[in-house]
mmCIF file as gemmi writes it, N, C-alpha and C atoms, coordinates in Angstrom:
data_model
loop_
_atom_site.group_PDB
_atom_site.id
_atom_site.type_symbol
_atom_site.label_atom_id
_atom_site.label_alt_id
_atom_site.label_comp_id
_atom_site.label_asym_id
_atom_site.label_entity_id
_atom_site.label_seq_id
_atom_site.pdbx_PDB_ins_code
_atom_site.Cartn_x
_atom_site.Cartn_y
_atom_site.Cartn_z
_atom_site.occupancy
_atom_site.B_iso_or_equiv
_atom_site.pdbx_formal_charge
_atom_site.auth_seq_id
_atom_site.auth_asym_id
_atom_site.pdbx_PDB_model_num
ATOM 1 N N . UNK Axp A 1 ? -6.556 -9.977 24.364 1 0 ? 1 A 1
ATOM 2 C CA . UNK Axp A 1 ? -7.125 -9.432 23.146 1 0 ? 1 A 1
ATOM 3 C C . UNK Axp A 1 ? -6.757 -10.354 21.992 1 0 ? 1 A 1
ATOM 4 N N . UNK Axp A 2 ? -7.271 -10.503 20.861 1 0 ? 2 A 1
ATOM 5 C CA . UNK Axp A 2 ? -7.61 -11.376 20.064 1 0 ? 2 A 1
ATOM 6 C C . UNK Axp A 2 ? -6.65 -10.858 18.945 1 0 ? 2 A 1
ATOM 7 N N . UNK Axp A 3 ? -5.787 -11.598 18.295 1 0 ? 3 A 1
ATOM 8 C CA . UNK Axp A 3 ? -4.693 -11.444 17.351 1 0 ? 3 A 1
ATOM 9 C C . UNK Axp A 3 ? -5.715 -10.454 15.95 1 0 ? 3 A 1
ATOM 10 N N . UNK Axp A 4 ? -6.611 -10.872 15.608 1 0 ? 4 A 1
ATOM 11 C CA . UNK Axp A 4 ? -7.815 -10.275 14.65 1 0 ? 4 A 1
ATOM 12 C C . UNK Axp A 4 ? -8.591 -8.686 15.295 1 0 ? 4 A 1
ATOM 13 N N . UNK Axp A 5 ? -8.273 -8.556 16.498 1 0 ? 5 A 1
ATOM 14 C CA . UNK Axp A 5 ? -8.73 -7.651 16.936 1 0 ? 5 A 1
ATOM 15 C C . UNK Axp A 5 ? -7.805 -6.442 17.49 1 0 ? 5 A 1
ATOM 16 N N . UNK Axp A 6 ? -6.749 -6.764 17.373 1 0 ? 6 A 1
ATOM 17 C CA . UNK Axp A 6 ? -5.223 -5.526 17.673 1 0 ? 6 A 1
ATOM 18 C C . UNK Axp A 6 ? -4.778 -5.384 16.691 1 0 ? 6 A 1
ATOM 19 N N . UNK Axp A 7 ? -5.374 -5.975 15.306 1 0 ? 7 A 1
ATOM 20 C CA . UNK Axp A 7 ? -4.744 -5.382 14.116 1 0 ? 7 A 1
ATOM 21 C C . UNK Axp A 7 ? -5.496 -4.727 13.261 1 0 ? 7 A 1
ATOM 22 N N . UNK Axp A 8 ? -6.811 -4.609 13.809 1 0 ? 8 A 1
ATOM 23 C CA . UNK Axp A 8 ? -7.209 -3.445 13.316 1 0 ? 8 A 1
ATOM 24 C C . UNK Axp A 8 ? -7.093 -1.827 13.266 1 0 ? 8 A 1
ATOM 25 N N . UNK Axp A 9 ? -7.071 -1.147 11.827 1 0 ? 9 A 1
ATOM 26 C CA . UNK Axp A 9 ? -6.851 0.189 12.318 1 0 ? 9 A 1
ATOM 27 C C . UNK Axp A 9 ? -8.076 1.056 12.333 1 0 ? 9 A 1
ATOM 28 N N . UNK Axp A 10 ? -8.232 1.961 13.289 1 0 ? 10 A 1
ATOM 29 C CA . UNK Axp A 10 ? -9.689 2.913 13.888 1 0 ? 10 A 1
ATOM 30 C C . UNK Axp A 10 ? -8.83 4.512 13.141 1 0 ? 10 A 1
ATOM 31 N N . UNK Axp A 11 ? -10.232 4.776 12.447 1 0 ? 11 A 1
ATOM 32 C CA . UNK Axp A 11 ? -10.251 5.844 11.674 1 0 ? 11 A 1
ATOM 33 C C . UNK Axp A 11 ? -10.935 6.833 12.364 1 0 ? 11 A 1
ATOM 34 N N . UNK Axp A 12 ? -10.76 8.184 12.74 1 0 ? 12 A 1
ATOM 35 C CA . UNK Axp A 12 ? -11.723 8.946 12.753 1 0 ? 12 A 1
ATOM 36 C C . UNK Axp A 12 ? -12.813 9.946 12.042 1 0 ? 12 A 1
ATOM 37 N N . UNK Axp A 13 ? -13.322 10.292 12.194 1 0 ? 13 A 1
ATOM 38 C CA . UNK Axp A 13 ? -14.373 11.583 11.325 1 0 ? 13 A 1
ATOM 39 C C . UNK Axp A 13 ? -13.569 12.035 10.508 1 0 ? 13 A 1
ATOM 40 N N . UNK Axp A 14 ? -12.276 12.705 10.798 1 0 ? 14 A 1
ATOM 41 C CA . UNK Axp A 14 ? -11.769 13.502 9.942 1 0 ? 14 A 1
ATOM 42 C C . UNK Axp A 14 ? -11.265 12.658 8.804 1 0 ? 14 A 1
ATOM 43 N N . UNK Axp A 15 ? -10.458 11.39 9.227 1 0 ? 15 A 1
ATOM 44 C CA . UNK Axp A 15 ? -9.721 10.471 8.38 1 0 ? 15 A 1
ATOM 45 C C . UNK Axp A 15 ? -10.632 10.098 7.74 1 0 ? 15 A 1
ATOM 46 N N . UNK Axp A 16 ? -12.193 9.734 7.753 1 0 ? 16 A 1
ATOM 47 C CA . UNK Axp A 16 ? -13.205 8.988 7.28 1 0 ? 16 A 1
ATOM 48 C C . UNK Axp A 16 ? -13.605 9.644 6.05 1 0 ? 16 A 1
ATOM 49 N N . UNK Axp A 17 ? -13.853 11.006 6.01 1 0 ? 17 A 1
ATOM 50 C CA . UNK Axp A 17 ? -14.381 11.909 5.404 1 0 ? 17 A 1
ATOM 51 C C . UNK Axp A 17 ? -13.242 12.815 4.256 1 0 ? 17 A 1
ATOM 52 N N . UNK Axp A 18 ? -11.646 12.449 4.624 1 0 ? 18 A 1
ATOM 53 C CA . UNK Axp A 18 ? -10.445 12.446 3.607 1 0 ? 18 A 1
ATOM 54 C C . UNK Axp A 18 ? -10.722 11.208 3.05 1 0 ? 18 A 1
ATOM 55 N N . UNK Axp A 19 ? -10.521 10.4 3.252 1 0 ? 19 A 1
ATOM 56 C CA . UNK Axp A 19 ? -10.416 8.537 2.871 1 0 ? 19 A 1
ATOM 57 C C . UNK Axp A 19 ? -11.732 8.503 1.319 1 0 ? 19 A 1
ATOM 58 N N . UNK Axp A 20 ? -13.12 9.368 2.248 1 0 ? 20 A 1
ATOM 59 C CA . UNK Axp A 20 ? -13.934 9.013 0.862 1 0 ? 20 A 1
ATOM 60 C C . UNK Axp A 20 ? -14.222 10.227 0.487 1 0 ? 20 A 1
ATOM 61 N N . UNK Axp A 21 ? -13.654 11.616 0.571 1 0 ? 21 A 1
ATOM 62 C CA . UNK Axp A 21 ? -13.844 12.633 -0.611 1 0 ? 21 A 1
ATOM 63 C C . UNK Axp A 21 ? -14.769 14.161 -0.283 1 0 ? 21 A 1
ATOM 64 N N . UNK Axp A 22 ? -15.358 13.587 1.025 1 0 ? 22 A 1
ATOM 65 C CA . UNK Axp A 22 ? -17.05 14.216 1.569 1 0 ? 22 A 1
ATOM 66 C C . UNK Axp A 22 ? -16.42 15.069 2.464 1 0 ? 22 A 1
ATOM 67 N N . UNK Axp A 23 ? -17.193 15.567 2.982 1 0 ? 23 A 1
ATOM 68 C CA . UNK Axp A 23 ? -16.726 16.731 4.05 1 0 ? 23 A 1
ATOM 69 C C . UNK Axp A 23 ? -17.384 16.461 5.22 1 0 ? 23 A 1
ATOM 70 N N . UNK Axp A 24 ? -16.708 16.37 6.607 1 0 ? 24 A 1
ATOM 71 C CA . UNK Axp A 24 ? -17.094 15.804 7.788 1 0 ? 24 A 1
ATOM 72 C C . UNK Axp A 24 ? -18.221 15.88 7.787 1 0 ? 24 A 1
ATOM 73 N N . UNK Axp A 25 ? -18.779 17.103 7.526 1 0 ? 25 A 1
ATOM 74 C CA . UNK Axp A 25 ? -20.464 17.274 7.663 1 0 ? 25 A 1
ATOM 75 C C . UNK Axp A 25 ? -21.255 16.137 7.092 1 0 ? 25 A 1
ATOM 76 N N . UNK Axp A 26 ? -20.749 15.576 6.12 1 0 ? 26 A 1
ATOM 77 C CA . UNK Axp A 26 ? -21.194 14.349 5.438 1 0 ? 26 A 1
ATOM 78 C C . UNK Axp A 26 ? -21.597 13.19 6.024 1 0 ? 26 A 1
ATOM 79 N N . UNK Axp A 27 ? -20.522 13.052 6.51 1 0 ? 27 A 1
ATOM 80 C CA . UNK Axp A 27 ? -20.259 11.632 7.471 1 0 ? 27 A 1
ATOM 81 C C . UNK Axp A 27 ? -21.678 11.177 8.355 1 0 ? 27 A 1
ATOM 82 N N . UNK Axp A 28 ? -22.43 11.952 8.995 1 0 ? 28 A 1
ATOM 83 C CA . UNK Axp A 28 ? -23.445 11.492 10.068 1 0 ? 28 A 1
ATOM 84 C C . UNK Axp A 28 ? -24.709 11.301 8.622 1 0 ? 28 A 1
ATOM 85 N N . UNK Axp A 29 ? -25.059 11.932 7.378 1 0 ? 29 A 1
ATOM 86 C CA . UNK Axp A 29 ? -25.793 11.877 7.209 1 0 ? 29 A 1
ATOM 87 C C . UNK Axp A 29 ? -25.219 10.299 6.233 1 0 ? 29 A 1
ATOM 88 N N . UNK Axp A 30 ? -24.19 9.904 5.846 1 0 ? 30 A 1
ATOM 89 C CA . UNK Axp A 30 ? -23.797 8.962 5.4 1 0 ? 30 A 1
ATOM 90 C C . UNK Axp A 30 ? -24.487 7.428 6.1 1 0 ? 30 A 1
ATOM 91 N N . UNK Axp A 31 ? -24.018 7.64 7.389 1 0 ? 31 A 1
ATOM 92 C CA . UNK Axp A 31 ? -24.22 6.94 8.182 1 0 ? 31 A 1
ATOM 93 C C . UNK Axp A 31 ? -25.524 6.512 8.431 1 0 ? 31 A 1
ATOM 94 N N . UNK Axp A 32 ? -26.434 7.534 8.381 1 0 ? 32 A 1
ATOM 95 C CA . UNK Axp A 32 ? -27.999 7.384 8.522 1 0 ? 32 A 1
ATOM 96 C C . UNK Axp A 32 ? -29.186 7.186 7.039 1 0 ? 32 A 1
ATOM 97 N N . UNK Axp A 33 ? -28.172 7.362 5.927 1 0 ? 33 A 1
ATOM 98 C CA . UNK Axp A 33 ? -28.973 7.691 4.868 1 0 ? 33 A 1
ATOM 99 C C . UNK Axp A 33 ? -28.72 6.182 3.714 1 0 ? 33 A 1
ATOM 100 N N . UNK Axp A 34 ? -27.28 6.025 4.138 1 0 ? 34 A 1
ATOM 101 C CA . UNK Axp A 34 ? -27.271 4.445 3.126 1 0 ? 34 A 1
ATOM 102 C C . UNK Axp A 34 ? -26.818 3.051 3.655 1 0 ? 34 A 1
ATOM 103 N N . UNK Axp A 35 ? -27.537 2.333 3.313 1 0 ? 35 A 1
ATOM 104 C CA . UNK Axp A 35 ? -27.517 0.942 3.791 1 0 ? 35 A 1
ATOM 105 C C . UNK Axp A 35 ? -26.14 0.482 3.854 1 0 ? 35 A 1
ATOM 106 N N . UNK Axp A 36 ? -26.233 -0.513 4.786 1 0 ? 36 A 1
ATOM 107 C CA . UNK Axp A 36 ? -24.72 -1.419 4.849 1 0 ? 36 A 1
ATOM 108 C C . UNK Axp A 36 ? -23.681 -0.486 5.119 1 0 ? 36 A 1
ATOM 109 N N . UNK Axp A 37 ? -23.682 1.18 5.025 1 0 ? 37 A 1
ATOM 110 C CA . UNK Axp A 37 ? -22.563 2.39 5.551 1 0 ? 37 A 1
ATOM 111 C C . UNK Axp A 37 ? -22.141 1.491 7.127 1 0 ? 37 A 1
ATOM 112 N N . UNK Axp A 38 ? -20.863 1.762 7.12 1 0 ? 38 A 1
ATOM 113 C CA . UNK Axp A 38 ? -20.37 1.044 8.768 1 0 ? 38 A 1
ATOM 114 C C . UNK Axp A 38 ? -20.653 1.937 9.544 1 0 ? 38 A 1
ATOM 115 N N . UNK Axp A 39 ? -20.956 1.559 10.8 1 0 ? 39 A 1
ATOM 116 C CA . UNK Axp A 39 ? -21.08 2.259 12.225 1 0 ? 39 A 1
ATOM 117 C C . UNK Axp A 39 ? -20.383 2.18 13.092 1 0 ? 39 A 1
ATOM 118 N N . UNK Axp A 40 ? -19.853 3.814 13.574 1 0 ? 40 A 1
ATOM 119 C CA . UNK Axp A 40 ? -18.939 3.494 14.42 1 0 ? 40 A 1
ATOM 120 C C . UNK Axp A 40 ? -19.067 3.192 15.884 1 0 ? 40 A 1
ATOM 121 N N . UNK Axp A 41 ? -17.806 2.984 16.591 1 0 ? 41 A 1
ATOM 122 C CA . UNK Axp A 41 ? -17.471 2.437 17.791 1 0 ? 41 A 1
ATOM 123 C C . UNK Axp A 41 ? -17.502 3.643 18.051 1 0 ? 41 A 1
ATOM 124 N N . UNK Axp A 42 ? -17.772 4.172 19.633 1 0 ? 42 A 1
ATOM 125 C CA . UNK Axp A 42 ? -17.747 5.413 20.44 1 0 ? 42 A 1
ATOM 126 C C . UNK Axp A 42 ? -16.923 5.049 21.465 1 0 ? 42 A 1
ATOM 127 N N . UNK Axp A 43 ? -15.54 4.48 21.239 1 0 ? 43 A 1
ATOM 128 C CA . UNK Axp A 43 ? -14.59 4.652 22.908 1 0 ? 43 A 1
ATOM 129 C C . UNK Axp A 43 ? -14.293 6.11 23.012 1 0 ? 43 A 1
ATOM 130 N N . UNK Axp A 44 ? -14.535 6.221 24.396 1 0 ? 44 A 1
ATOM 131 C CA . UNK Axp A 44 ? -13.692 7.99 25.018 1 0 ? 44 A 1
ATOM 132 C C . UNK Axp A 44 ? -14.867 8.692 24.077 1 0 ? 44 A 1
ATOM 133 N N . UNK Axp A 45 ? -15.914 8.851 24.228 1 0 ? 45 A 1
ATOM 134 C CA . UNK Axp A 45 ? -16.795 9.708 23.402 1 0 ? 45 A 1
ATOM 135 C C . UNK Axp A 45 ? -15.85 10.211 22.008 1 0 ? 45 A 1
ATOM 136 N N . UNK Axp A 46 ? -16.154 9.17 21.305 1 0 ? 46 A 1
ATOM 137 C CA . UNK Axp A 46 ? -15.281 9.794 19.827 1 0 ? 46 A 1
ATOM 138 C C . UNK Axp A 46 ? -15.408 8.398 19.115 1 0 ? 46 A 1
ATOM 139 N N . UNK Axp A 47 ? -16.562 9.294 18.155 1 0 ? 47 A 1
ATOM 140 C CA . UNK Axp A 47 ? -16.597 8.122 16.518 1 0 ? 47 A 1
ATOM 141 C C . UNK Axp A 47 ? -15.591 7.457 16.03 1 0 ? 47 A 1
ATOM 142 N N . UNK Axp A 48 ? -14.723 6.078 15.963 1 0 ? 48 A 1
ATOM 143 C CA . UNK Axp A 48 ? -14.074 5.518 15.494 1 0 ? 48 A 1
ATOM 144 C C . UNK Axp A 48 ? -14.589 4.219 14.277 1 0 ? 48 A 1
ATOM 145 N N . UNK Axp A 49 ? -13.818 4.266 13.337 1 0 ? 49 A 1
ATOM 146 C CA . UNK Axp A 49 ? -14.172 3.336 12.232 1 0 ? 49 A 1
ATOM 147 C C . UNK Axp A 49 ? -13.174 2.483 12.326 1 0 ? 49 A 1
ATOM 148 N N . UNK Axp A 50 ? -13.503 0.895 12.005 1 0 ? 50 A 1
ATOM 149 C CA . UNK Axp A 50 ? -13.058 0.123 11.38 1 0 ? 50 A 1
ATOM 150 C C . UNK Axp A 50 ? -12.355 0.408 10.249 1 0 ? 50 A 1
ATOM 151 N N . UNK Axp A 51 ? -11.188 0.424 9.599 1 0 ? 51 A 1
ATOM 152 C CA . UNK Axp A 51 ? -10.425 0.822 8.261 1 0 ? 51 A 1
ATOM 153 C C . UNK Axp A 51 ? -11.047 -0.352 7.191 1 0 ? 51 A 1
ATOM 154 N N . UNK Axp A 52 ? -10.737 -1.307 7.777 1 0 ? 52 A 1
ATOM 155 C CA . UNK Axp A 52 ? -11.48 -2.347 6.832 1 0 ? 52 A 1
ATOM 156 C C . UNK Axp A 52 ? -12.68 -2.412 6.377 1 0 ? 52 A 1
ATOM 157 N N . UNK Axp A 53 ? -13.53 -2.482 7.399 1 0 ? 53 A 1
ATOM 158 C CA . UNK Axp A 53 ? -15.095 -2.044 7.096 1 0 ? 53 A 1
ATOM 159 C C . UNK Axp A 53 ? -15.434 -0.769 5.825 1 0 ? 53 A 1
ATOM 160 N N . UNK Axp A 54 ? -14.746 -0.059 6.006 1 0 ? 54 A 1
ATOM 161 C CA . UNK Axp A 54 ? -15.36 0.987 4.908 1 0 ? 54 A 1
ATOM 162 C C . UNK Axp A 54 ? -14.264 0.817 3.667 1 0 ? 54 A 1
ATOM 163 N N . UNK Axp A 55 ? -13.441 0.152 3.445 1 0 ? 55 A 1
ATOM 164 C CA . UNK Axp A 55 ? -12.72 -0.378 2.901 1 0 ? 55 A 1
ATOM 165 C C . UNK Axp A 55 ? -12.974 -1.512 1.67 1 0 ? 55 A 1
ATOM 166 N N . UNK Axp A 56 ? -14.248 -2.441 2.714 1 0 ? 56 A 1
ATOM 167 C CA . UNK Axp A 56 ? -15.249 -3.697 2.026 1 0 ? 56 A 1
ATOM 168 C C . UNK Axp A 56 ? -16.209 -2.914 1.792 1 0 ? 56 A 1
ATOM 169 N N . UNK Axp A 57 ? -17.063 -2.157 2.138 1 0 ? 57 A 1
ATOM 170 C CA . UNK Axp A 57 ? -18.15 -0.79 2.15 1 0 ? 57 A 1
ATOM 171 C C . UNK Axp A 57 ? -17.958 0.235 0.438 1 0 ? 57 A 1
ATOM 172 N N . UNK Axp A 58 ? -16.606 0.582 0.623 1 0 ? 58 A 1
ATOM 173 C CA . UNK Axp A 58 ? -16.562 1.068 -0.795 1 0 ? 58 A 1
ATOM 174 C C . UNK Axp A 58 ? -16.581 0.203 -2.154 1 0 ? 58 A 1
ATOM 175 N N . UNK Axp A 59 ? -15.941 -0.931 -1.805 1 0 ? 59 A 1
ATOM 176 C CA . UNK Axp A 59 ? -15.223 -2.048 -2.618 1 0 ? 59 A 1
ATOM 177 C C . UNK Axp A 59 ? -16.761 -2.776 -3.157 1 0 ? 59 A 1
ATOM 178 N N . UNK Axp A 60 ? -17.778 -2.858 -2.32 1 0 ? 60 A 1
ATOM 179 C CA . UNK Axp A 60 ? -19.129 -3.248 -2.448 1 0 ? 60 A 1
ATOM 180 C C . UNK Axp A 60 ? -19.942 -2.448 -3.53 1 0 ? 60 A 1
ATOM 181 N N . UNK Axp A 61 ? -19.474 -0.962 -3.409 1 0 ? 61 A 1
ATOM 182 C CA . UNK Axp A 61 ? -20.335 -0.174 -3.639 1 0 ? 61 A 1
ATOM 183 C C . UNK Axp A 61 ? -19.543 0.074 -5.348 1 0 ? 61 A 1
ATOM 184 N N . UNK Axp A 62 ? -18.51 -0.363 -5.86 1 0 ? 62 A 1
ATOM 185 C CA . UNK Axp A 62 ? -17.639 -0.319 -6.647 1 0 ? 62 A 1
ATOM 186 C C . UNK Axp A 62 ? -18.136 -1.576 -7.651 1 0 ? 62 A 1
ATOM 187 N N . UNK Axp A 63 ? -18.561 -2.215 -7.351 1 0 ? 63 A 1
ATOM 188 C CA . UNK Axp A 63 ? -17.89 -3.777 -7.943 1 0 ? 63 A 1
ATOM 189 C C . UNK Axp A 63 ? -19.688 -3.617 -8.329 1 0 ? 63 A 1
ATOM 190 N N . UNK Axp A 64 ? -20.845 -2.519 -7.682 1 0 ? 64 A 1
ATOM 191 C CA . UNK Axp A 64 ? -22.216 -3.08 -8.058 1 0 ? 64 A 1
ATOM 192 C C . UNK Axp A 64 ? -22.545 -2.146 -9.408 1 0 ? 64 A 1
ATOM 193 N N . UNK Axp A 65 ? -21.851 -1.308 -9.644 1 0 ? 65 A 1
ATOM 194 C CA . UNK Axp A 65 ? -21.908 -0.037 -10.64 1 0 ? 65 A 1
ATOM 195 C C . UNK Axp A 65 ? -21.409 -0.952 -12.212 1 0 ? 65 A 1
């Protein structure tokens, strides 16, 4: 495994949806409704996020306002 790739941390639904404010219910329509939103990985049937990704995702969405 790749030194760039074991140091990432995987967020779930619940953490995703504390992290930006929304309520889990949020999250799928997030995902489907605005551009560049990250998509998750499905290991073991279960939505996981990139921490970073929505991290650069907010930081994007910050810096265009």
């Amino acid at each position: 495994m790749s030194e760039t790739h074991s140091k990432r941390k995987w967020i779930g639904t619940m953490e995703l949806a504390a992290k930006l404010g929304v309520h889990p219910f949020s999250i799928p329509r997030l995902r489907k409704t605005k551009s560049g939103f990250p998509q998750p990985v499905k290991p073991f049937n279960k939505n996981l996020w990139d921490e970073d990704e929505v991290d650069c995702y907010v930081k994007k969405l910050l810096e265009a306002k």
